[in-house]
N, C-alpha and C positions, 0 to 999 in steps of 0.2 A: 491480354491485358494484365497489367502488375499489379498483383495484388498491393495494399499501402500494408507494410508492419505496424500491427498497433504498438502504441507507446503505454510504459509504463512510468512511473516517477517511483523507485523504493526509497523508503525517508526510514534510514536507520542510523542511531548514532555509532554502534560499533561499525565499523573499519573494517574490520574482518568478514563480518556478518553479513554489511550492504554488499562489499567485494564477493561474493558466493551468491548470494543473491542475482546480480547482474551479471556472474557466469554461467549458472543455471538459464536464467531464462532470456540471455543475451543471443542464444544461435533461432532464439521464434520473436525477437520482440525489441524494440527501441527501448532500452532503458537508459534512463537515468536517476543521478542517486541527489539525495539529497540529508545531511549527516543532523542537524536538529527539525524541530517544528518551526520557526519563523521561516528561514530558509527553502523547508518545504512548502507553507503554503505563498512564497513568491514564486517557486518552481512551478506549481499547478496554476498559478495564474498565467505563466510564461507558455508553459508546454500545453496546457488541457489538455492531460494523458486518459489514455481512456480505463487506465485502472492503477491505483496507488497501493503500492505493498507498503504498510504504515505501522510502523513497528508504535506500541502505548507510553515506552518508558523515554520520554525524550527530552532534551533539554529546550530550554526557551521556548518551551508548549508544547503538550502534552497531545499523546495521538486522540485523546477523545476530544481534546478541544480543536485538533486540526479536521479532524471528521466531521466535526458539529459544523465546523465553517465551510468546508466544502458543501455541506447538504446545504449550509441556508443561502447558494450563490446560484440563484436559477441559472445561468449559463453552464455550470460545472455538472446540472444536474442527473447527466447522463452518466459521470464518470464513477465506476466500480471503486469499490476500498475493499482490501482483503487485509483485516486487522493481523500483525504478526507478533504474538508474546509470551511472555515466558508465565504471563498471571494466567491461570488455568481453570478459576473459580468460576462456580457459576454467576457469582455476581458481575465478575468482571465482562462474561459476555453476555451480560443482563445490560448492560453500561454501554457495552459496547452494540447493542441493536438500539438501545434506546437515540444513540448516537446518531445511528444510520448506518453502521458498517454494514454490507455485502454476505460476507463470511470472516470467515476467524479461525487462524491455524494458530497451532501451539508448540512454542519454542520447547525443547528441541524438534527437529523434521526433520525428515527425506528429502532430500532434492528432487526426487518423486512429487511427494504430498505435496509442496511448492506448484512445480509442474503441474499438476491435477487440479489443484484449486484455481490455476489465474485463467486454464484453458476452460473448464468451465465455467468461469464469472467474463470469459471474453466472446464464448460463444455466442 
């Protein structure tokens, strides 16, 4: 029996960044990208990926307000966020549980640390 790849949705506005992202973790997992917040939370209504790499700093809505909307959509309510950012504070992942995120990596990583975090938030 075939196992199903789980799907991911990474909503990062750099270019460079989602593209490294979805090479990293493209040979375990369906991803797709999506480059602001409006865009991404039509993606996650489209796809309901089972985990969203959700970069904070985003245009046309902001990763804490697309997290707050995924958590308040009981059908989404299964699906993983691994918040992805360069704000490193503890307030901001004060903000970012209050939200609901999953986990929280800090811009810059390892393609490693990537890898580590989404296999265990998929496990």
């Amino acid at each position: 029996m075939v196992k199903k790849r789980k799907s991911i949705l990474v909503i990062e506005d750099e270019v460079n960044i989602a593209n490294a992202q979805k090479l990293i973790l493209g040979d375990d997992y369906n991803v797709s990208v999506a480059y602001d917040g409006e865009s991404g939370i039509q993606k996650i209504n489209e796809l309901k990926p089972d985990l969203i790499v959700l970069d904070l700093m985003l245009p046309n809505r902001g990763g804490y307000d697309v997290c707050f909307t995924v958590r308040q959509d009981e059908k989404l309510n299964g699906t993983k966020i691994l918040m992805v950012t360069a704000l490193n504070q503890a307030v901001d992942k004060q903000k970012g549980v209050m939200v609901g995120t999953d986990a929280y990596l800090t811009k810059p990583f390892e393609p490693q640390q990537l890898l580590d975090a989404v296999r265990k938030l998929l496990s």
